[in-house]
C-alpha positions as CSV (number, residue, x, y, z in Angstrom):
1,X,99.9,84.5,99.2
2,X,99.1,81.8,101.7
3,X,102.6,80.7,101.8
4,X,104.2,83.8,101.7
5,X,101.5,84.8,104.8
6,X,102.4,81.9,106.9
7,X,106.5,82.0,105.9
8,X,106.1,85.2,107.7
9,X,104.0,84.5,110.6
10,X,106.1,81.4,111.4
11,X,109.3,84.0,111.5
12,X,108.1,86.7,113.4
13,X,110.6,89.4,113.5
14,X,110.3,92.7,115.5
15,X,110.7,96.8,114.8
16,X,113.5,97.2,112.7
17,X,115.0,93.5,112.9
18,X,113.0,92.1,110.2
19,X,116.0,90.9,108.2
20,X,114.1,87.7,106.8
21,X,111.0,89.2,105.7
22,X,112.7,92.4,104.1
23,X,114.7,89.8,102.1
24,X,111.9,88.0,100.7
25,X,110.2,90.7,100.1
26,X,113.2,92.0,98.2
27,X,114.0,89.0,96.5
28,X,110.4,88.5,95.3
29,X,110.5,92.4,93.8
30,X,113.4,92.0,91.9
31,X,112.1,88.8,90.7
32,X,109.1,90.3,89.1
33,X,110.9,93.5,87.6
34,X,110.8,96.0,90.3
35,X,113.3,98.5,90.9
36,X,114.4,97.5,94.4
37,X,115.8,99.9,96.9
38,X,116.7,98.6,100.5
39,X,118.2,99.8,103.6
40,X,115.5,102.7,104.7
41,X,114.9,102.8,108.3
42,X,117.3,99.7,108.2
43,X,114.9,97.0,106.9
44,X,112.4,98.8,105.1
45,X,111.9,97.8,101.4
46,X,110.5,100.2,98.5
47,X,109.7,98.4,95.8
48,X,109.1,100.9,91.9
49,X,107.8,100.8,88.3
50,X,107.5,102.8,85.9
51,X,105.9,102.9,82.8
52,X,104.9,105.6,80.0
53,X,106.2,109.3,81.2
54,X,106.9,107.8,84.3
55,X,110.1,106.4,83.2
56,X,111.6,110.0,82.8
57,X,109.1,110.6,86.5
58,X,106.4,112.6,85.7
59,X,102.8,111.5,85.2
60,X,100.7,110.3,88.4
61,X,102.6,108.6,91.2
62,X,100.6,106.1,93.4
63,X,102.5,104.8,96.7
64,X,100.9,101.7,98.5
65,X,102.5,100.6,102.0
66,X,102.5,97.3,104.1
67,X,103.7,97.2,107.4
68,X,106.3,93.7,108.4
69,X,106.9,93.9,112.2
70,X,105.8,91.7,114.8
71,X,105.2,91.7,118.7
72,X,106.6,90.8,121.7
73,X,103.8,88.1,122.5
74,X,104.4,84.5,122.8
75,X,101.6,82.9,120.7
76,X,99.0,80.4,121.7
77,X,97.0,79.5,118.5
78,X,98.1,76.2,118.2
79,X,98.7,76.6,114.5
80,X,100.8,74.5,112.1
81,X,102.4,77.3,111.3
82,X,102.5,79.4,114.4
83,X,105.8,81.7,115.3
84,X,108.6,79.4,116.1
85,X,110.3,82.4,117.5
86,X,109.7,82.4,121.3
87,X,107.9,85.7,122.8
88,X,107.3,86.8,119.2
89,X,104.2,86.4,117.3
90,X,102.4,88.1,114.1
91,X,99.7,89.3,116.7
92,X,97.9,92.3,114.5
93,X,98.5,91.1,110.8
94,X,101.4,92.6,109.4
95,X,101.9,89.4,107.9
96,X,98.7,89.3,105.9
97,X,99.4,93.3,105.3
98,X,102.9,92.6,103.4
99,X,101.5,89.2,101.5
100,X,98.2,90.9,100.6
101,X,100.7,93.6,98.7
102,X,103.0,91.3,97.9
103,X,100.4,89.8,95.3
104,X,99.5,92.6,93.9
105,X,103.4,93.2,93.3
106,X,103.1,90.2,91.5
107,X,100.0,91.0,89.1
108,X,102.0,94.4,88.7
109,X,104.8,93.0,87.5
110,X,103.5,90.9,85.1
111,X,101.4,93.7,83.7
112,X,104.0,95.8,83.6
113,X,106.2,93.0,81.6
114,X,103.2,92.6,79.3
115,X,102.9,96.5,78.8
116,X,99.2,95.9,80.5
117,X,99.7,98.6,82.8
118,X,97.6,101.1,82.1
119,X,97.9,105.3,81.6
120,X,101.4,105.9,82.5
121,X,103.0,107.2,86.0
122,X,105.2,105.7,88.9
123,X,104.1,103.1,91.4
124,X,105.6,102.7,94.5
125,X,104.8,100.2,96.9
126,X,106.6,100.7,100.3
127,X,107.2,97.9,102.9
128,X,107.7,99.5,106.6
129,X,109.7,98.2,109.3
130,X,108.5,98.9,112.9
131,X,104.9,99.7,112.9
132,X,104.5,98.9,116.5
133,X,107.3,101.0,118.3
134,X,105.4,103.9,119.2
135,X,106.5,107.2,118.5
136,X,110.0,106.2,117.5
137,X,108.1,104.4,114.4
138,X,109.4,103.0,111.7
139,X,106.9,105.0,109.0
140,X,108.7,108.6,110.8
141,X,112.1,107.4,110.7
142,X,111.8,106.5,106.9
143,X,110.3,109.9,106.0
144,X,113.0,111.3,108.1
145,X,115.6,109.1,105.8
146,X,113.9,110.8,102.6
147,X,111.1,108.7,101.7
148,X,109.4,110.8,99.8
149,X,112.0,112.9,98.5
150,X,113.5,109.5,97.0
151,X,110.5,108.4,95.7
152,X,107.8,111.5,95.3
153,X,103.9,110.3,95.4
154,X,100.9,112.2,94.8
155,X,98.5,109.8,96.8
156,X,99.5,107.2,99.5
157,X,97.3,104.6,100.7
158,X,97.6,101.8,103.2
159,X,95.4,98.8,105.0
160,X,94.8,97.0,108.2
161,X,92.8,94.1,108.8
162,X,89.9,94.5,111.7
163,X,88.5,91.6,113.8
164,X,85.1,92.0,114.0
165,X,84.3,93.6,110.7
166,X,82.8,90.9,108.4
167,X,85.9,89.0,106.3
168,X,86.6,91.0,103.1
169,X,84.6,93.7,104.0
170,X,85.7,97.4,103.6
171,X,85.7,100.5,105.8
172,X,86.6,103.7,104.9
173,X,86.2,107.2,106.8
174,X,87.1,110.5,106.0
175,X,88.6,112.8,108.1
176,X,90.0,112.2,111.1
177,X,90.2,108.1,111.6
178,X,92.3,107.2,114.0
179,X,94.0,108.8,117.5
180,X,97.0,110.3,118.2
181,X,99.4,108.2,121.2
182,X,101.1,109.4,123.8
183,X,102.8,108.2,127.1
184,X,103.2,110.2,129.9
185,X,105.7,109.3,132.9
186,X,105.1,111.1,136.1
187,X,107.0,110.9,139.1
188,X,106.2,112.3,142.8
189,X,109.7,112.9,144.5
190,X,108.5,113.1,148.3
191,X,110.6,112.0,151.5
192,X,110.9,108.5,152.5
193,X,110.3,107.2,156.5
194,X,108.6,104.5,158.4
195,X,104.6,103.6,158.5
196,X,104.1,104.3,161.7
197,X,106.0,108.1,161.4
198,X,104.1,109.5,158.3
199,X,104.1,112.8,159.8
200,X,108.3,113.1,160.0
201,X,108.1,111.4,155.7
202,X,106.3,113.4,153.0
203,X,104.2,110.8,151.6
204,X,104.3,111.0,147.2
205,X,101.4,108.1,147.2
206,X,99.1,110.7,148.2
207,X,99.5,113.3,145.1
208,X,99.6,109.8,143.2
209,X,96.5,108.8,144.2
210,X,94.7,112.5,143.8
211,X,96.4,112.2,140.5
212,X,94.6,109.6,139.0
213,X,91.1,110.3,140.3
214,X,91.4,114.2,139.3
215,X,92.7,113.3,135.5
216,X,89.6,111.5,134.7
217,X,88.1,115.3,135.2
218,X,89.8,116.6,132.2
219,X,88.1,114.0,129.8
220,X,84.5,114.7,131.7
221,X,85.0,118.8,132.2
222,X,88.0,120.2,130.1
223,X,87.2,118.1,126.6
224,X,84.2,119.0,125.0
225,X,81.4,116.2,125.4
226,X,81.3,115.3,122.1
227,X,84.9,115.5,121.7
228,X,86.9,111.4,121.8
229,X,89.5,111.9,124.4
230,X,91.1,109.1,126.6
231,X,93.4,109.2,129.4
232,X,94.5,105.6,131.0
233,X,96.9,105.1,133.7
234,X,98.5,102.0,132.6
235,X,101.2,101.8,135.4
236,X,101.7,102.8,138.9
237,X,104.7,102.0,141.4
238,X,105.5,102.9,144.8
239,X,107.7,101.5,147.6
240,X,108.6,97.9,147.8
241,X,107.3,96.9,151.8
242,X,104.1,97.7,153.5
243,X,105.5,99.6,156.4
244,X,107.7,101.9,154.6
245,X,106.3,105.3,153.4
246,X,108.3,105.9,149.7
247,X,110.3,108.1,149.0
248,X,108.8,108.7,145.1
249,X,105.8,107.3,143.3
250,X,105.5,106.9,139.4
251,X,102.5,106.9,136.9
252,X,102.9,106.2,133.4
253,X,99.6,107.3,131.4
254,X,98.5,106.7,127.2
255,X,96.9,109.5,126.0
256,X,94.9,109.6,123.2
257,X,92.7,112.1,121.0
258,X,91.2,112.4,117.4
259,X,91.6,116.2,116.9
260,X,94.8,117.8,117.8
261,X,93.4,120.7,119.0
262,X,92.2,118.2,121.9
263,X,95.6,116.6,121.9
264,X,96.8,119.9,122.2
265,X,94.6,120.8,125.6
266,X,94.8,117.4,126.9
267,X,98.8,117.7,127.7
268,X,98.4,121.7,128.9
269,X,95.4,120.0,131.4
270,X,97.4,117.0,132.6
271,X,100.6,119.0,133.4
272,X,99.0,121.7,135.1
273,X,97.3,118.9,137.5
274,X,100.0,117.5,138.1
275,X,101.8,120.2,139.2
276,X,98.9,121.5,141.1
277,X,99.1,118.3,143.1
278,X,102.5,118.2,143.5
279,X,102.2,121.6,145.3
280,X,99.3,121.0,147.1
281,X,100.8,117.8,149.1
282,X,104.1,119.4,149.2
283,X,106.7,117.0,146.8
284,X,108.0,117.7,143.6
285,X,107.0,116.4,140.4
286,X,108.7,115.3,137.1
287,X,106.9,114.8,133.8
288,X,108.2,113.3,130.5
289,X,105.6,113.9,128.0
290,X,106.6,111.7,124.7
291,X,104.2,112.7,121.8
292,X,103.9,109.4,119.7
293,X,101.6,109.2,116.9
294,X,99.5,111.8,115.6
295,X,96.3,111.9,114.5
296,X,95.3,110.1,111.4
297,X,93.1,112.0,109.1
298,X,92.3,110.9,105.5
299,X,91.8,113.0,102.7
300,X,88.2,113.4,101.7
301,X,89.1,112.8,97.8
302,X,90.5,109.6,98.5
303,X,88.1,108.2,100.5
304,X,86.0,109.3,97.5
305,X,88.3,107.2,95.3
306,X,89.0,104.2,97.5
307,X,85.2,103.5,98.8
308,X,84.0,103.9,94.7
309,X,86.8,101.2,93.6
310,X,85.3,99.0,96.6
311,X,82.6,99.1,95.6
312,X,83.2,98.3,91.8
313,X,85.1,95.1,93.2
314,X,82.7,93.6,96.2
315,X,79.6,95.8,95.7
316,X,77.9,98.3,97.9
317,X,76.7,96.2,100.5
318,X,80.2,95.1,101.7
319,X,81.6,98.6,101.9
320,X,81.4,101.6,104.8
321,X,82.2,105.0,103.6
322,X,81.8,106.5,107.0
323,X,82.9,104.0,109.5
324,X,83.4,105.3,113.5
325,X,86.7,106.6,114.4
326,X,88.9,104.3,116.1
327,X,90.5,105.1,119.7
328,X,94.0,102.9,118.2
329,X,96.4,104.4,116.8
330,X,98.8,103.9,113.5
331,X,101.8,105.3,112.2
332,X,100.9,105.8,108.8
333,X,99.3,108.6,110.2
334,X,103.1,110.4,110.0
335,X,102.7,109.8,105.8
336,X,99.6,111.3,105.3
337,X,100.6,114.1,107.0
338,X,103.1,114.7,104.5
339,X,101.3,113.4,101.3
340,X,97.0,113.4,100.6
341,X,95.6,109.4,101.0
342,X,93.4,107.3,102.6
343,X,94.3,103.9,105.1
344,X,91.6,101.7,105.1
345,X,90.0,98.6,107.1
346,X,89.9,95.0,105.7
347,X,87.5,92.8,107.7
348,X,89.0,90.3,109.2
349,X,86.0,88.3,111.3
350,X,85.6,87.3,114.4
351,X,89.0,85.9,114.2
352,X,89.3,83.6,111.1
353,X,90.0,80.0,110.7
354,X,93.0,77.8,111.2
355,X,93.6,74.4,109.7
356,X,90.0,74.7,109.3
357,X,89.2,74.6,113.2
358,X,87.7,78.3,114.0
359,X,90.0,79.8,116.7
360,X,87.3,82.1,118.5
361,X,87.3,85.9,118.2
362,X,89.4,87.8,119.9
363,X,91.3,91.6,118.9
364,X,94.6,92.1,117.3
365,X,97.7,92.1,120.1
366,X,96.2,88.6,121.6
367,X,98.4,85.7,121.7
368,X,95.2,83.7,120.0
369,X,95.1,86.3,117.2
370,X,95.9,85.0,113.5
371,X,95.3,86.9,110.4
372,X,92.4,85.7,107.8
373,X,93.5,84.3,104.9
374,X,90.3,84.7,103.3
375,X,91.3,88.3,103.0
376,X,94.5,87.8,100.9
377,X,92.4,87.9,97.8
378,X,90.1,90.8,98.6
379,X,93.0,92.9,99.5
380,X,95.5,92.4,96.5
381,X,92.6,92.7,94.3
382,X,91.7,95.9,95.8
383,X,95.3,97.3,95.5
384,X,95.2,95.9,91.4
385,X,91.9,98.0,90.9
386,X,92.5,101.1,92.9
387,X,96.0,101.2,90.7
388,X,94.3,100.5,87.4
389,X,92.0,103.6,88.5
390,X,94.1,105.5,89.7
391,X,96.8,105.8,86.7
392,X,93.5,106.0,84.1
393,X,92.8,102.2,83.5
């Protein structure tokens, strides 16, 4: 898993370009007796056994996903085997994500080989390009491509490593987990003129600027106190020289929310203001509101499930059944709103330890980032037991 962890990370390949690491994720399927089918949402890899009435497909079907992609971030670890790959770097884990399932895969298949698997049912684990783009996603476009149609499961589950979280250590919550992301682009269309003339210009900095201050009021006296709700402006641009009044202004905001009710109220709120201001300063206003990812909520049962086969493996000290919500945001939140399941944390450290030198903590999208492999083994084993357990075994 090591190897396969740092082939990857050394190769860092972004949404829907990850033609290396698809292929040796395919290669290494087929290799252990998978049923291999490639191609969805371009790169994406599902990899299938059956066994017992699931070769005619019925009995219980399990689906376990990894995500492959990478980020735009040149990396600064210093590692022997950091990216090669300039301004691309495995910078929140999706390498240790696909190896950790990878060895599982490869306990699977030899159980399956050795008719060790137990019960009977369909397994399908599911490799996912594109974690990172946002709403265009790589987990939506592969449902959109037939996903589950193509390969029907009763119960998905998925992982991500979290700095900060004792290595190998679990966390589970159910319910709502993590927020929904969205990006709004706002643009105040005003009239341009000179600095020292702003009453013959019709200045769009000004709605801007009310903009900003008066959207903070929707999180403290719209959203209910006890309510997670987040509105950053992330980006603002105006004019280009000091003594020229612009003729537009831009703001582009994320938006986030763990109930989508709140989600919901959040965009009525911020286009309402915005076109209050607009109004009140006299320019006009135009707003792209791009819903990204929902809100990810688990199912209660298999929370239940997950937390209990934890705990079987690592003991009740190292495993959270109720762990705080999480203001970040995930795709796989698109899958379990089409199937029941449960994503999970792995705990990653304060950062882990590379060529035995410890690199410092830091969070996931930092270019001094690198995933733990001291939770490779953790992580396939849980995948092993939580399919042993869930197909009867």
């Amino acid at each position: 898993m090591k190897t396969w962890r740092r082939t990857i990370h050394q190769n860092p390949e972004l949404g829907f370009d990850e033609v290396a690491t698809s292929k040796l994720v395919a290669d290494s399927l087929a290799a252990w007796g998978f049923e291999v089918h490639t191609g969805i949402a371009a790169t994406g890899v599902v990899g299938v056994l059956r066994w017992g009435n699931g070769v005619d497909k019925s009995g219980p079907r399990l689906g376990i996903r990894a995500d492959m992609d990478a980020l735009p971030i040149q990396e600064e670890t210093g590692l022997p085997w950091a990216s090669r790959n300039t301004g691309r770097m495995h910078a929140c884990g999706h390498d240790g994500h696909t190896a950790i399932l990878l060895g599982a895969a490869e306990l699977f298949g030899r159980l399956h080989r050795e008719g060790q698997l137990p019960g009977s049912g369909t397994l399908n684990l599911i490799f996912q390009p594109a974690e990172e783009l946002g709403g265009g996603g790589g987990a939506k476009r592969m449902i959109e491509e037939g996903l589950f149609e193509r390969f029907p499961c009763d119960a998905i589950f998925g992982l991500h490593n979290y700095p900060g979280v004792p290595t190998g250590h679990f966390r589970f919550r159910p319910g709502p987990f993590m927020a929904s992301s969205d990006k709004v682009l706002v643009r105040f269309d005003g009239k341009g003129g000179h600095g020292a003339l702003p009453h013959m210009a019709v200045d769009p900095t000004l709605p801007a600027a009310a903009t900003i201050l008066a959207l903070q009021s929707i999180v403290g006296r719209n959203v209910d106190p006890v309510d997670m709700a987040v509105i950053s402006v992330g980006r603002m641009t105006a004019g280009k020289a000091y003594n020229v009044i612009p003729g537009s202004a831009e703001l582009e905001l994320s938006v986030r929310a763990l109930d989508p009710a709140v989600r919901d109220r959040l965009e009525t709120r911020i286009c309402e203001l915005v076109r209050g201001q607009a109004a009140a300063w006299g320019v006009e206003c135009d707003i792209r509101y791009e819903r990204g990812y929902p809100v990810l909520i688990n199912s209660a049962e298999h929370v239940r499930l997950g937390a209990e086969v934890a705990r079987a493996l690592i003991g009740e000290d190292k495993v959270q059944d109720d762990a705080a919500p999480i203001s970040g945001s995930e795709d796989f939140a698109f899958m379990l709103q089409q199937v029941p399941g449960c994503y999970l944390l792995i705990g990653n450290g304060d950062n882990g330890f590379g060529g035995g030198e410890h690199l410092g903590p830091c969070s996931v999208h930092n270019p001094h980032y690198d995933f733990n492999d001291a939770c490779l083994a953790p992580g396939a084993a849980f995948w092993v037991a939580l399919a042993r357990r869930f197909f009867g075994g």
